[in-house]
N, C-alpha and C positions, 0 to 999 in steps of 0.2 A: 517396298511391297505396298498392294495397295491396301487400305486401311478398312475393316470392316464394318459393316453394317453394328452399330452396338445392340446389344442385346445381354449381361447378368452386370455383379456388382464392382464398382471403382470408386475412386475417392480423388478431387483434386482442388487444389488451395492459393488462392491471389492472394498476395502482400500489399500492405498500404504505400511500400515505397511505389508502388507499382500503378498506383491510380492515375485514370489515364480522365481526363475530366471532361471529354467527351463522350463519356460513355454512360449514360444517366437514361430510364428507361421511365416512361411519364412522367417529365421531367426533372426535377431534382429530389432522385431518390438515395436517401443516404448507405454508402458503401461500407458494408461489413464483411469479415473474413468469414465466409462459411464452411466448412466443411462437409462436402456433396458424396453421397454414396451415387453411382450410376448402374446400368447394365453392361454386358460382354457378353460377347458371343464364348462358348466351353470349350470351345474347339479349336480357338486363334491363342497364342501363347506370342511374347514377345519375349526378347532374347537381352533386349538393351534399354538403359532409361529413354535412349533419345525416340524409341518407336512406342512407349507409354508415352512418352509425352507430344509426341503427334499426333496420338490417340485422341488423348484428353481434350487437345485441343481443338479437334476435328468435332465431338462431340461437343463443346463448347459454341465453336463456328456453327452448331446446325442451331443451336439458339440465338442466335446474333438478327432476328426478326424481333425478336424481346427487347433489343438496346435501340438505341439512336445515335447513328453512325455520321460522321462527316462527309460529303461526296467521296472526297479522293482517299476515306481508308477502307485497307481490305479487312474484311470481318476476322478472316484467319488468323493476321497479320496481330489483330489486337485481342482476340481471345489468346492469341499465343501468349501475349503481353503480359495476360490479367496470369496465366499459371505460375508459382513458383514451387510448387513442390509436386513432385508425380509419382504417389506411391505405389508401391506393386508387392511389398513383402508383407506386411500388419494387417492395411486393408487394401481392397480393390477400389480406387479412385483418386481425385484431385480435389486441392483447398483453395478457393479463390474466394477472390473481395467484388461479392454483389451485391447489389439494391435488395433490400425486401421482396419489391414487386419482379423482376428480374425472377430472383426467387423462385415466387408465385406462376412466372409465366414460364420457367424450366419443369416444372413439377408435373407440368398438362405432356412431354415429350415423353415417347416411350423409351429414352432409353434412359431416364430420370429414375432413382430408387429413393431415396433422402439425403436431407438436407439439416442442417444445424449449425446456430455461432459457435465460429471456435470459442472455448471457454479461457479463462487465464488460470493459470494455477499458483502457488509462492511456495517458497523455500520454509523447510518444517522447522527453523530452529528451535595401551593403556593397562591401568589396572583390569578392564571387564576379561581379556583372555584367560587370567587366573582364577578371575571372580568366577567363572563361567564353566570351568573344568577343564579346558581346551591343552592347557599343560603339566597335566597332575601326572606324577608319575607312574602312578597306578595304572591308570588306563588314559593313556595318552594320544587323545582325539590325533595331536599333529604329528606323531609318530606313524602313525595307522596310515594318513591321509598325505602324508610328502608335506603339510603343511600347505594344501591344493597343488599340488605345483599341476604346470599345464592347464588349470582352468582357468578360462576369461571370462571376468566382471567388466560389465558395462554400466558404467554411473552415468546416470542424466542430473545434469547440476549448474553450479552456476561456472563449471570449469574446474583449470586446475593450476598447482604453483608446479610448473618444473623446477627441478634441481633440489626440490627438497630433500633432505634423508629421509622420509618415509618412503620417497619415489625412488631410493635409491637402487640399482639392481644386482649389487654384488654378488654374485655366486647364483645366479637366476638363469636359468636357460635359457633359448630364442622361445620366441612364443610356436607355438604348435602347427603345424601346416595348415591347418582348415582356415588360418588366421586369412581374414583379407581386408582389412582397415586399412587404414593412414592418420597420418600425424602431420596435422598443419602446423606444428609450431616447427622451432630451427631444430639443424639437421642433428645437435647434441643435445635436444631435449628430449630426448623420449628414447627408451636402452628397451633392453626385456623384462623391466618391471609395466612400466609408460610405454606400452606398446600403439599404445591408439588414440587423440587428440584432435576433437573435430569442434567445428560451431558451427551452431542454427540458427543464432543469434542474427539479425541481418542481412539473411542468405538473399546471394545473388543468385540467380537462378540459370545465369549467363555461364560465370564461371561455374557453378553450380560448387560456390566458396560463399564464406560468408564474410564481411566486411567487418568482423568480430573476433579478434584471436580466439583460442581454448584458453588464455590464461587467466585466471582466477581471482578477481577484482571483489570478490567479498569475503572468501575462506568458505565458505561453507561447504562445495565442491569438494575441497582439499579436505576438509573434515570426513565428509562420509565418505570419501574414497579414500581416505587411509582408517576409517574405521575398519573398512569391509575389507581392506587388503595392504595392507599400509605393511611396507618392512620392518625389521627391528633397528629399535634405535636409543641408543645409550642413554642413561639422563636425561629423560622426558621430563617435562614440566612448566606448569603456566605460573609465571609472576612467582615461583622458587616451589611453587604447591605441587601437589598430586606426582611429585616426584616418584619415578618408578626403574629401577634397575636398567631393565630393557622396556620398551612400548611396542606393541608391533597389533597391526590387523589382525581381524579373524584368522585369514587365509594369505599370513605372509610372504609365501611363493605362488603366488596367483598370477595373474596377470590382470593388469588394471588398460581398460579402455575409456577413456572419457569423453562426452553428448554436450557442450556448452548448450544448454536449453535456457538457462536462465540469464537476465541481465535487472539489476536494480529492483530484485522481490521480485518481478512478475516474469511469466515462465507462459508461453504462447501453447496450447493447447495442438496450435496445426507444427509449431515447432518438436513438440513432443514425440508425436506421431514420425514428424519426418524422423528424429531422431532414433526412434523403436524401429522403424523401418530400415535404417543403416545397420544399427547395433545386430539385427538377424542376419544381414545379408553379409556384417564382416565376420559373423560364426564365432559370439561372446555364446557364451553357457548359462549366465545370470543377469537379468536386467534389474537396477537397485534404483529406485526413484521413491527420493527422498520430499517430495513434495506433495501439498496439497492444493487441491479445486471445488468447487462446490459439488456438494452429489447431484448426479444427475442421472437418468433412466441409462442403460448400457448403450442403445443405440446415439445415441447423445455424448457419449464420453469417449475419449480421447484415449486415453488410458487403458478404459475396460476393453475398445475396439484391439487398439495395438497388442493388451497383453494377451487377448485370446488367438489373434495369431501366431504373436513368441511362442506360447506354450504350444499350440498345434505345430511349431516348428521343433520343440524341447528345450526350450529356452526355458529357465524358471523365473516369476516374475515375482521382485520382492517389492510393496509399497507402505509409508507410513498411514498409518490411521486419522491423524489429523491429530491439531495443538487447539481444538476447539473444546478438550472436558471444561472441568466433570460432568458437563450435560448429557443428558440424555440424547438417542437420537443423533449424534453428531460424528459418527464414522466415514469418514470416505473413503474411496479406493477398495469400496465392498464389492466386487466383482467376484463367485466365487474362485475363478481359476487364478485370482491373484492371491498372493500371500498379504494379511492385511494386519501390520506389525504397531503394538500399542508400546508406549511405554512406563520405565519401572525404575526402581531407584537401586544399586549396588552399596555394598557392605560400606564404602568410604563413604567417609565426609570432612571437610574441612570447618572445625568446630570454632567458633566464637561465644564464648558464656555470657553472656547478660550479667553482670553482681551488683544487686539493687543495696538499695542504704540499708534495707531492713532483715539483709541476710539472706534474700532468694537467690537463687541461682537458677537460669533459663538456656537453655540449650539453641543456641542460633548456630548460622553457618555465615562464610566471607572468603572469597578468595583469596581477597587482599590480606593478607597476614604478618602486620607489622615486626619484626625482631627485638625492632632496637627502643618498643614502645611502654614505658613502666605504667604497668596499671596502676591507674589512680582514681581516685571517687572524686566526678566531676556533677555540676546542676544539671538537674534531667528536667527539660520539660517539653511538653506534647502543646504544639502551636492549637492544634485544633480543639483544645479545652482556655487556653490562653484568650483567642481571640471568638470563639466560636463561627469560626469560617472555616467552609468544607474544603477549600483553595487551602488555605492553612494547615489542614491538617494531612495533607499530598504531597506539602511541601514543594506547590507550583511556583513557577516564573514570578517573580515580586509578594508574594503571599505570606512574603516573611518583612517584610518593611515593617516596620514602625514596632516588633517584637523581639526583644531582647534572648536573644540565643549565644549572643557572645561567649565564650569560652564552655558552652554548654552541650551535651550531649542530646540530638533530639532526634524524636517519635515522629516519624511521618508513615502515615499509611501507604501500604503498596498499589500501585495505581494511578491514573489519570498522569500520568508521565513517566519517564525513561530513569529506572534507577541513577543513571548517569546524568540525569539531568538533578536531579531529588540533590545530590553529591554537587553539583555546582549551587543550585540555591542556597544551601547549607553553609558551603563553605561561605560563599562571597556573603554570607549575613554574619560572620562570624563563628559558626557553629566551630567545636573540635571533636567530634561524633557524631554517628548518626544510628538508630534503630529503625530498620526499616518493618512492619507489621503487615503480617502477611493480610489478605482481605480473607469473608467468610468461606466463597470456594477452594480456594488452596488451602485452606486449614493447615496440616502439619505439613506441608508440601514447601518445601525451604529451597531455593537453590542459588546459583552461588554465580558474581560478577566480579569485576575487579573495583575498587573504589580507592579514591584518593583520600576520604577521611575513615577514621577507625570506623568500622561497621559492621555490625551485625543482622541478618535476617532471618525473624523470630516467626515463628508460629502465630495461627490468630489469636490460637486461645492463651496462650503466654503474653499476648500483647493485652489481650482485655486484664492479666494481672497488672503489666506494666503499667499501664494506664490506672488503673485503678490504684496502685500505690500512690502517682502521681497527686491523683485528686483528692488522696486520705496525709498528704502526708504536708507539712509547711513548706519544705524546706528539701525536696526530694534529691536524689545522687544515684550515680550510678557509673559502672566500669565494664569496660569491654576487655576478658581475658582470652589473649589468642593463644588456640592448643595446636595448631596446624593440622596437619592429616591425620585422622583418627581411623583404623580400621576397624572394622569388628562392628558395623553400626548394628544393634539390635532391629530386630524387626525388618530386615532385607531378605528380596525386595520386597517393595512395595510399590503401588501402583502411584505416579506421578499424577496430579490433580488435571494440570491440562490434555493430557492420553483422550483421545475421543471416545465416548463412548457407542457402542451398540441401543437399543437394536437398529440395524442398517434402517434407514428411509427408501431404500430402493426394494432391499429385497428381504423382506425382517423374516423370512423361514430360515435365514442362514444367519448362524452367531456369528457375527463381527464383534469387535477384530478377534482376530486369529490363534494371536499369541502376543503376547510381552515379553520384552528384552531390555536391556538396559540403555536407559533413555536419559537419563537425569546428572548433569555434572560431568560430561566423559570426554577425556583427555584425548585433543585429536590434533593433526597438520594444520597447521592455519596459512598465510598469505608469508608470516613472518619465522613464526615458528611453532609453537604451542599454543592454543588452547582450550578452553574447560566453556563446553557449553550442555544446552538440553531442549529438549522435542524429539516428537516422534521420527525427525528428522535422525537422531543417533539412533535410535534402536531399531531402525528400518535396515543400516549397516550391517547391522549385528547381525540379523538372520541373513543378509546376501550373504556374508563372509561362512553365514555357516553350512549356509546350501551348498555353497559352493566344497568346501569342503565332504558333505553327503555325497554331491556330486559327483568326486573324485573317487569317492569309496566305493561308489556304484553306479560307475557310469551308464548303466544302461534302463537306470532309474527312471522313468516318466517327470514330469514337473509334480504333478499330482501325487507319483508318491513318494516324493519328497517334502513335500507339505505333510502328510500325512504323518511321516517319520517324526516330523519335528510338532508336532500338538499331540501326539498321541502319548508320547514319551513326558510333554512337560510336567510340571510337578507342580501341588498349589499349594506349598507350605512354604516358611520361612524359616529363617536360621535360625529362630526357636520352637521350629517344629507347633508353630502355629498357625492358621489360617492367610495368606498375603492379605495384608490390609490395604484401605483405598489413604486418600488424605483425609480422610477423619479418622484414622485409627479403627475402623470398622471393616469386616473381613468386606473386601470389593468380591461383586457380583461379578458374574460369566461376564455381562456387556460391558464391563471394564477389562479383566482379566484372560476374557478367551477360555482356552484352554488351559490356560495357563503360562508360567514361565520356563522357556527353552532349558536343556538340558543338553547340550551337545553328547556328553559320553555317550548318553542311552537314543539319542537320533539316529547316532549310529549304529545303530543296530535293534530295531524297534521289533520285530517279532514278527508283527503284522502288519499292513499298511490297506486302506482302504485308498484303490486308485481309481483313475479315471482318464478316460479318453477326452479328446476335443469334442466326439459325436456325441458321447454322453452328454452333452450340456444341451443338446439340441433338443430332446423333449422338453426339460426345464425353459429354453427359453419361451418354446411354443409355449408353456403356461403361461408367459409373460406378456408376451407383445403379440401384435401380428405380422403374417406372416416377412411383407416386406421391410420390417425390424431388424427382424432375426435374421434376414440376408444380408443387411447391412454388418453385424458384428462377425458373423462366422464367415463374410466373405466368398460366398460363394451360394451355388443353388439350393433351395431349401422348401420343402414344400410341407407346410404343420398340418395340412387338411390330411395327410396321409401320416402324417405321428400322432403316436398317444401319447399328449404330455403328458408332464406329471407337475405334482406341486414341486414346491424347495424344498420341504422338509425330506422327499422321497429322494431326492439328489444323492451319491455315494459319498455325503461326507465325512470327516472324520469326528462330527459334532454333530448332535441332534437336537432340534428345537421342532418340539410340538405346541399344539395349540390344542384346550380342550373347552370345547363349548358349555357353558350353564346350561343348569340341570338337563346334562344331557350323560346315561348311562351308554352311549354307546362305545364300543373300545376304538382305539385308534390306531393303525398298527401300520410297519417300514418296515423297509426290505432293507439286507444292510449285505454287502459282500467283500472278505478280506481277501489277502491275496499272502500267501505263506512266504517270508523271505527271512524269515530264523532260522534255526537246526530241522533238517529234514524230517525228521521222526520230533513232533513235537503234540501235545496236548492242552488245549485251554479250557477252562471254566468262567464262564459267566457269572460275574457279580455285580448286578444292577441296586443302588440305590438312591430309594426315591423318598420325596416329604411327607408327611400325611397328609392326604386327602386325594392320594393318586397311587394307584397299585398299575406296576409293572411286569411283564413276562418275557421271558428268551425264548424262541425254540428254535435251535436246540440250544440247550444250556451245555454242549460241548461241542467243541473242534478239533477232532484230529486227524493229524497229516501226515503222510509218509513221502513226501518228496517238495522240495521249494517250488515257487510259483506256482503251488496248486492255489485256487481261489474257491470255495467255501460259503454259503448264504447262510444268514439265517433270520432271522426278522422281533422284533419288540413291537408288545404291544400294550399301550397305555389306558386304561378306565379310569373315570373321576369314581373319587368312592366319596368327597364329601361336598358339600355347596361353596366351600371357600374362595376367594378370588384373588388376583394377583398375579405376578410372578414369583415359582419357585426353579430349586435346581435338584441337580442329583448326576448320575452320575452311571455309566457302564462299562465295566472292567471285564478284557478277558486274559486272565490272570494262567501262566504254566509256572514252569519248576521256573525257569528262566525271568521270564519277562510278563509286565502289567503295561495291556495296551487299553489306555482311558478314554473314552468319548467323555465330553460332558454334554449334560442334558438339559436346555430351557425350556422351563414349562408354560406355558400363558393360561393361567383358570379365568377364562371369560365371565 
């Protein structure tokens, strides 16, 4: 066919293997991967990749006045060259590697929309199914749900281990019709658990394979894709620890699809996309992408573009928060149609006591859990009061020379090197112990590695005792008593120190993250066998596996309200019916916590759900950007001179975050709308509470329904009643006989 005039949006992407070094456009302009939105005519549809990618490169060819050509090549010939990926499912366009200026001189073409470097992104680095309620017999999430069977997770990772027992598929069904993937590894690795096995990793654009197995060359992969759906499997356990009956995924009959996007930490941005783009078009229900990127505005990200298409497909999109806390400010993957998962710490721990000379006892944690090790009171000393060097007390590379540690147990600050590395200094100086001290941001935030010498890691403020007995004492000692797995931790969960926190940088009218899951310590498939890691990398798992799950229960769910389901229901106490705390023992705020921590029994069945379409997002964006922005992410034609945006806070979300200007009495008031999927005949009440120095209103202060899916307005409105400044919170319940559906609420007093 012949090939159209361009005219709305596409997207297409050159690889480095691909540089062709005749192609430099005033003169040697250096070649980057961009990610190019273009136009399309509304009316031309193609059927197959090979006539998008004729397209793209026909559109590329009418630019090829902008390069500098050789006599004898054809322009066609070498725009074709530069393409390797040519998406049509996520976004409309192609990712190629051009000059800056290049760039610059595509941008003046009509049928140019935008342009951006791909970004890199990295990898975020059981007992949570029971921790979690997923198998309680009372009300038995996997009973309810087949345990997903028939739904397909799509992991974007670093790959996968075939032939694991977690990938095992005994008693699994064929995967479901709609399935239309493939599996690049051999013909026995992939049953109807491994139904799907691809890389993006080095894609040839030829074979349109990649030079890359799916197999899983770091674990991490293997980890969150058996967190999210991982089989059962007998005697789990890392290095003898966290030992459990059975281990199994969220949604143990699922079906697992796997995206190789990642190779050696870095994870290519135009790779992602290609990778979101398959996972829609083989017909997964979940995309689980366990990684992070820098934040960046939506039209600029990878991520936010791909997942607003999944969702406009019903695909649900689950992403970690980021490993960058406790700071302020540092949430990615805040798009709101994505699920943006923080994480939290579960009941276990694997306990190491500190027992100092003088009778204290300190609560640390250690994977390594020696048996056959008799506690004894060994010399305890902290290099870093010894020599007073800051190397010393890190316990870096040679920073122990000339410091007598031999048969001694020692204090090294956490930081400036690899606990594994802290564990060879030590030894090879002689050391028979080590205490490792958390720094001031992770405060009680402990977690847990394997190590070759006895080891414990302690809290900060338990370290400033250790330390200080040290420098009070002549002659100091100390013993490491291992308990192995303890459950029942007090004060679970709690939020994990490195969980990123809110408020989003892109779009701070929306609370990010979302929700919290268990993040910290969790027992997962490795490369070999087991084991025990933490990032928002694991708790991003947790919620795919349990969408997935929702999913099943109500297939006909939107993405959005199944989001809903799952923050609306969570709960912000702990198993002392106290407050969740952060790592300093302090109740954590909304922009740690979200909404709180998942509840799968009550997701299930949430009362109310506040949803949302794909078009919905399109006055919000118009608040955002212009117009030919907002083309680029929703993919298609969009004109904001003829929408009323709206701000974020008015968005249908399941959270509200207002803003109220100093001294300023005016009220501030949102439209909010539920949509009925509890008992037909149902009634709510309104119970809003807020801090002092802000009065709240409902109207109406009830909702009642006489049949499901009916949907229902009603709107809150906020006045400053005192001069105070900050951030507070609070909180709105619409509470029936049944069910308490929460928003929570962030307030900014300007």
């Amino acid at each position: 066919m012949a090939l159209p005039k361009p005219f709305v949006p596409l997207l297409l992407c050159l690889s480095a293997s691909f540089l062709i070094s005749c192609l430099h456009v005033y003169g040697s302009d250096e070649l980057t991967v961009y990610i190019v939105h273009v136009k399309r005519p509304e009316d031309v549809t193609f059927s197959v990749t090979e006539q998008w990618s004729d397209w793209y490169s026909s559109l590329l060819n009418s630019a090829s006045e902008a390069f500098e050509l050789a006599p004898e090549e054809d322009a066609f010939n070498v725009a074709a060259s530069r393409i390797v990926y040519s998406y049509r499912n996520v976004i409309t366009g192609f990712c190629a590697r051009l000059g800056q200026r290049e760039v610059e001189a595509m941008s003046k073409l009509d049928w140019f929309l935008h342009a951006y470097p791909s970004p890199v992104y990295h990898p975020l680095t059981t007992h949570t199914p029971e921790f979690l309620g997923l198998s309680q017999p009372s009300h038995s999430v996997w009973n309810a749900t087949n345990m997903g069977e028939g739904i397909i997770i799509g992991i974007l990772d670093t790959g996968i281990t075939p032939g694991h027992p977690s990938f095992d598929d005994d008693g699994m069904p064929p995967p479901p019709a709609k399935w239309k993937g493939r599996c690049d590894l051999n013909a026995s690795a992939c049953n109807n658990k491994l139904i799907g096995a691809r890389s993006f990793v080095n894609y040839d654009k030829v074979t349109r394979r990649s030079t890359v197995t799916p197999v899983d060359d770091e674990g991490h992969g293997s980890h969150t894709a058996s967190t999210a759906a991982g089989a059962f499997v007998t005697n789990a356990s890392a290095y003898g620890n966290a030992r459990v009956v059975t281990a199994s995924g969220m949604a143990p009959r699922a079906h697992v699809a796997v995206y190789k996007v990642c190779n050696e930490d870095a994870c290519h941005g135009y790779d992602i996309l290609a990778a979101m783009d398959a996972a829609v078009d083989d017909g997964v229900d979940v995309i689980s992408l366990s990684l992070g990127g820098p934040s960046a505005p939506f039209h600029s990200n990878p991520v936010a573009q791909g997942g607003f298409k999944a969702v406009n497909k019903g695909v649900f999109v689950s992403c970690s928060a980021g490993n960058t806390g406790p700071n302020r400010g540092t949430v990615t993957n805040d798009a709101p149609w994505l699920l943006t998962v923080g994480a939290s710490t579960t009941d276990r721990s694997f306990s190491s006591i500190v027992k100092l000379g003088d009778g204290q006892e300190l609560d640390g944690e250690s994977l390594s859990q020696p048996r056959d090790l008799e506690p004894e009171m060994l010399p305890l000393v902290y290099p870093g009061h010894t020599t007073g060097n800051k190397n010393s007390s890190f316990c870096l590379s040679g920073s122990l020379d000339g410091v007598d540690v031999h048969g001694k147990i020692v204090v090294c600050d956490d930081g400036g090197n690899g606990r594994a590395e802290k564990d060879d200094v030590v030894k090879s100086a002689g050391g028979s112990g080590m205490i490792i001290v958390n720094n001031p941001d992770f405060a009680y935030s402990t977690l847990v590695e394997p190590h070759v010498l006895r080891t414990s890691n302690v809290p900060y403020a338990d370290g400033l005792k250790i330390k200080a007995y040290i420098s009070t004492t002549s002659a100091p000692t100390a013993t490491i008593v291992f308990k192995g797995t303890v459950m029942h931790k007090p004060h679970s969960p709690a939020m994990a120190s490195f969980s990123s926190r809110g408020p989003s940088q892109i779009t701070p009218g929306i609370l990010k993250p979302d929700i919290t899951g268990p993040g910290v310590n969790i027992l997962a498939a490795w490369t070999s066998a087991f084991e025990v890691f933490s990032g928002t990398s694991m708790s991003c798992p947790h919620l795919s596996g349990i969408a997935a799950l929702i999913k099943k229960a109500h297939p006909h769910w939107s993405p959005a309200a199944i989001k809903s389901a799952i923050m609306t229901t969570a709960y912000a106490i702990d198993i002392n019916r106290g407050p969740i705390l952060d790592e300093r023992h302090v109740p954590a705020d909304l922009f740690a916590v979200g909404a709180g921590h998942v509840d799968p029994p009550k997701a299930m069945d949430p009362g109310l759900v506040y949803d949302l379409t794909p078009q919905d997002y399109i006055p919000y964006l118009c608040g955002l950007y212009a117009n030919y922005h907002v083309r680029a992410i929703v993919g298609g034609p969009v004109n904001c001179s003829s929408v009323k945006s709206i701000s974020e806070a008015e968005l249908n979300y399941p959270s509200i975050s207002v803003k109220l200007p100093a001294n300023h009495s005016t009220p501030v008031s949102y439209t909010r709308t539920v949509t009925n999927v509890g008992e037909p005949r149902s009634t709510y009440r309104a119970m809003v509470d807020v801090p002092e120095g802000v009065s709240a209103r409902v109207d109406p202060t009830t909702l009642s329904f006489e049949k499901v899916d009916v949907m229902k307005s009603f709107s809150i409105t906020f006045r400053r009643t005192r001069s105070r400044q900050g951030a507070v919170e609070g909180q709105l319940r619409w509470v029936s006989t049944k069910h308490v559906v929460r928003s929570p609420i962030s307030i900014i007093l300007e």
